[in-house]
N, C-alpha and C positions, 0 to 999 in steps of 0.2 A: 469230296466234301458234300455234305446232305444237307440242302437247304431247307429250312422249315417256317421261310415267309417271305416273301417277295417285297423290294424296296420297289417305288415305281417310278421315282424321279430324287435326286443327291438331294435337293432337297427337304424333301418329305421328315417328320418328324412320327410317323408311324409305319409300319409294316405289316402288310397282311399278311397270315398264317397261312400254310397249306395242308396243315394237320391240327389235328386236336391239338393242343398243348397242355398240361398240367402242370401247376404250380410247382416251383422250383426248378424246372426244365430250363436248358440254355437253349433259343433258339437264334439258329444261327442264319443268318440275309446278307445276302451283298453288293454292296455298292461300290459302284464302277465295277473295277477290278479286284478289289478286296473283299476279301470275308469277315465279315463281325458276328459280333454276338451281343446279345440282351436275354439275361436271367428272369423269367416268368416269375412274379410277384403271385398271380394268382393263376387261374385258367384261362385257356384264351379259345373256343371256340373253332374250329372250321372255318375259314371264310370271315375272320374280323381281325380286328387291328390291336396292336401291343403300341405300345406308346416307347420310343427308342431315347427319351432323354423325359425329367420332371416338366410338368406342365403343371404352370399355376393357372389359378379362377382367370377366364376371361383371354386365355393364350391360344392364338392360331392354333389350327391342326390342319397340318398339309399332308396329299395325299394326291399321287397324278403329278405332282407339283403346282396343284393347285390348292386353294381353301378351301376347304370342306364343313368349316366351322369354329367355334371354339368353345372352349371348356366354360362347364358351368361351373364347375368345382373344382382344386386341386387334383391331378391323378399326376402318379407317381410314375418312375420310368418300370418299366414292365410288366407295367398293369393294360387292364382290358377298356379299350377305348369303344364304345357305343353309344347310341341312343342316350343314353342315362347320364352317360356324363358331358356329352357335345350338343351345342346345337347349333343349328342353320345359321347363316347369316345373312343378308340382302347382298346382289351384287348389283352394278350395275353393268350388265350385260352387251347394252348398245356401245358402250367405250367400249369394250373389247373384242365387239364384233371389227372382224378386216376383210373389207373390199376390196374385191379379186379388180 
């Protein structure tokens, strides 16, 4: 089976691609032990994220299995997650620094 985006943690609610992808393409990632699929809404770039379920205004986006941000806008599941539609959030860091 030909992977064409890497999950990085069960968690995660995006996938990054390891090829170009065009619009209507199934790109397929796996998590754990299974293989899935997510149908390409639009293009998705080299090296950026498809979105693997609907994400409303203001919805986490995990990645790592960490937060990476959240949606400014509505994006739909297999669409192109970037810059444009996510943004930063504050964390607070010293909570979850752990002393060795």
């Amino acid at each position: 089976m030909k992977i064409d985006a890497l999950m990085l943690d069960p968690k995660d609610n995006v996938v990054t691609c390891v090829r170009d992808v065009e619009a209507g393409e199934t790109v397929c990632y796996r998590k754990d032990d299974e293989f899935l699929n997510v149908d390409a809404k639009e293009s998705i770039p080299f090296g950026h994220k498809i979105a693997l379920q609907d994400l409303a205004q203001e919805e986490a986006v995990y990645k790592y299995g960490e937060l990476i941000g959240k949606t400014n806008r509505p994006v739909g599941k297999g669409c192109l997650v970037d810059h444009t539609n996510i943004y930063s959030v504050p964390r607070d860091y010293e909570s979850e620094y752990v002393q060795g």
